[in-house]
N, C-alpha and C positions, 0 to 999 in steps of 0.2 A: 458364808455370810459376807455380802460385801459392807456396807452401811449399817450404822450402829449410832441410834438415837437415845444419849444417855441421860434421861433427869431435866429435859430442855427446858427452861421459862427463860421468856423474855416479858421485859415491862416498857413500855413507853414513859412520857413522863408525865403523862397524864392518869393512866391506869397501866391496869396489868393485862398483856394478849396471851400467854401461854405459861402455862402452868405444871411441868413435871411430865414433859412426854418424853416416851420410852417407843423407839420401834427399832427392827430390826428389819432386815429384807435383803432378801437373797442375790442371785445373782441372776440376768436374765428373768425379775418379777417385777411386774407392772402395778404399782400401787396408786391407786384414785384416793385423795385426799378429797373429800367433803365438807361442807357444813354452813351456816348461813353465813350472807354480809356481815364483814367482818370480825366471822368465827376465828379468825390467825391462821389460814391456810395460805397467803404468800409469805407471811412473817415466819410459819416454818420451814418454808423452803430457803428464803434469806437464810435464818440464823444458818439453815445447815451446810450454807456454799458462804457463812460468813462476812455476807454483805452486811449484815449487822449481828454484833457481838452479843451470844446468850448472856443475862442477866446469871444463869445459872445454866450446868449441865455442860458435857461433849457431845462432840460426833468427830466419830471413825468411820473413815473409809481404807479398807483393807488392815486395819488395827490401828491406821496412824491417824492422830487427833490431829484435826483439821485446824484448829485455831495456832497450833505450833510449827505451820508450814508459812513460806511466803507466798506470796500474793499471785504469781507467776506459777508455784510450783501448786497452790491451789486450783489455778488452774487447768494442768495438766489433771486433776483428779477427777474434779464434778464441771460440771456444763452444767449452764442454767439460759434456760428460753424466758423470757419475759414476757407481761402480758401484751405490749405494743414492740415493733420495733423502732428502734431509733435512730435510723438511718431516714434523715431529712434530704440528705445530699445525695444526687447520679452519682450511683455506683452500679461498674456492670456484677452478675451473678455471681462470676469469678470472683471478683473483686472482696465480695462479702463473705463467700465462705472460708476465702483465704483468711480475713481476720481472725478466723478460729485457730488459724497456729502460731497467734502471736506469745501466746506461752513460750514456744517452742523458738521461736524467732524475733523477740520482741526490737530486734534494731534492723534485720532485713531478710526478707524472703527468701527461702533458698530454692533452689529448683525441683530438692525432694519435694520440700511444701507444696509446690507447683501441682509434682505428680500425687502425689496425696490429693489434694482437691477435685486433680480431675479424675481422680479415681475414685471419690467420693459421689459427684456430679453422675460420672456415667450409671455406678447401681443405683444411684437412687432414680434414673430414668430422667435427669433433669440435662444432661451435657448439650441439649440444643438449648436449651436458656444462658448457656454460660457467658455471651455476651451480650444478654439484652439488660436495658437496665434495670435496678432492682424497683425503683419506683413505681415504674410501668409494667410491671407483674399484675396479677392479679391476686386478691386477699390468700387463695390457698396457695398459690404458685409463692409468695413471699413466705407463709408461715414452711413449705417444705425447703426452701432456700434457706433459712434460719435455721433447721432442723440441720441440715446440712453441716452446716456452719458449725453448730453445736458438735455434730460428729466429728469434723476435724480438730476438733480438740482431744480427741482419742481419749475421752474419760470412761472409766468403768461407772461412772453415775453422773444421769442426767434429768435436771428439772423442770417442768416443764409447769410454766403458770399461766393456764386458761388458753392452750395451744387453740381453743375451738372458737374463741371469741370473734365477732363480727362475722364468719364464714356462714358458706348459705350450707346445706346440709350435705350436699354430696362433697364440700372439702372437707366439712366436720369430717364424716367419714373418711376420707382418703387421709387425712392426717391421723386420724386415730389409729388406722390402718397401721400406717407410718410409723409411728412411735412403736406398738407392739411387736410390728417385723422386724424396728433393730432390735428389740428388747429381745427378743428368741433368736434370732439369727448372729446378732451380733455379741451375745451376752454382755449386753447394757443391762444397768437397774435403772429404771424410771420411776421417779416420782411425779403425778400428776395432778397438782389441783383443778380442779375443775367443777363446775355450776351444774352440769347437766347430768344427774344423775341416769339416765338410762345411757348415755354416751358410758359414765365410766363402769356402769353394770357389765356393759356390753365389752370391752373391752380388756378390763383390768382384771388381774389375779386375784387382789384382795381393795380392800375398799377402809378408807377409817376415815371416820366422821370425827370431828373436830366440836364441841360443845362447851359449851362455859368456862371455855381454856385448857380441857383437858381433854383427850380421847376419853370419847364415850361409848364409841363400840368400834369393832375391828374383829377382821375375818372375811371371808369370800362374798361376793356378792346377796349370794342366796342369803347365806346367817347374817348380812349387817343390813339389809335393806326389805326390812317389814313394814308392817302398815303401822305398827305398834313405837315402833322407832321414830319411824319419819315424821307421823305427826306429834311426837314429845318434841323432838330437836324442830320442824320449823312450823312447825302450829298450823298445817295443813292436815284433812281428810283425804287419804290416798287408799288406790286400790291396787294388789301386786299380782301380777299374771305371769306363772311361770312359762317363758316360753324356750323349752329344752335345756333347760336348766339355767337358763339366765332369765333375771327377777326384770318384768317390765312395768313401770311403776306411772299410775295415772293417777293428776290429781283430779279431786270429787270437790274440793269446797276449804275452805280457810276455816280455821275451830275459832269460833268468838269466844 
């Protein structure tokens, strides 16, 4: 077990987004977080890379509780992809993945860094991008350039919030690809939220849906995504087609 999600609620101060989650998740396991707008599926990836402090509960990664490390040394643990990036400013390819070892180098590059990077760039099949600029990518070329990035922080856990957003469908895929080939190859854990439930059918080891602040079901594709589920949690009529044993889910109609 690498990651360990102990008791989590967090509240805003408005209401309350999460309420008592518990997960656990191995090492080299692709977990697809679910559930509607605004069910707390980036608010549980924050609390657990501690961009914002649980109301209640820890997380462990490797046994050490995350909230008692520093901010650098957090770092060095979990990797977290956001849903945009934030890089307004030219910068070439290099440039960006490199900030992924500022953990490791937070006053100046070193030339390991260097070779790490472009050691990173060449498996992932991106080393002819390395100096073009990041801006002038295209939507999937920036999300695996980020990914990248994320990798050079050499964490045994990585986040990834809505990796598929704005892509047309074949980056969808080449990133989801992505994510799952470091997760097995690299023994990375990924945690994934994301909207598109046949994406993360298709891809992820286990799946938990997020509902009224609490996990409401959890387990592999097949057991968490029925027709009986989906339409409780988002008030949709769906139909589920097993295709070789992953669940392909089409919606029929919204339940008034």
């Amino acid at each position: 077990m690498i990651l360990r999600i102990e008791d989590v609620s967090f509240s805003y101060p408005s209401a309350a987004a999460l309420d008592g989650i518990t997960l656990h998740v191995s090492r080299g396991e692709v977990v697809a977080i679910v559930g509607k707008n605004g069910a707390g599926k980036s608010t549980l990836l924050r609390c657990i890379n501690h961009i914002i402090t649980p109301t209640a509960g820890s997380v462990y990664v490797n046994e050490r509780n995350i909230e008692k490390v520093s901010f650098l040394e957090r770092a060095r643990i979990i990797g977290y992809l956001s849903q945009k990036s934030e890089h307004v400013f030219p910068m070439s390819v290099f440039e960006v993945v490199l900030m992924g070892r500022y953990p490791y180098s937070p006053y100046r590059f070193s030339k390991h860094d260097e070779e790490i990077v472009a050691g990173i760039l060449s498996r992932m099949g991106l080393g002819s991008l390395a100096n073009r600029t990041f801006d002038r990518l295209s939507g999937g070329e920036q999300q695996q350039v980020l990914i990248a990035r994320a990798l050079a922080q050499e964490t045994d856990v990585i986040l990834f919030d809505e990796p598929t957003n704005n892509l047309d469908l074949q980056h969808q895929l080449e990133v989801m690809q992505l994510i799952r080939r470091i997760a097995k190859d690299e023994g990375k854990t990924a945690l994934i939220a994301i909207h598109d439930l046949n994406l993360g059918a298709s891809f992820a080891d286990r799946v938990i849906i997020i509902h009224q602040k609490k996990i409401y079901s959890a387990g592999t594709p097949m057991e968490v995504f029925t027709e009986e589920t989906l339409s409780q949690v988002f008030g949709v009529s769906v139909k589920i087609y097993n295709h070789g044993g992953i669940p392909h889910i089409v919606t029929v109609a919204p339940i008034s």
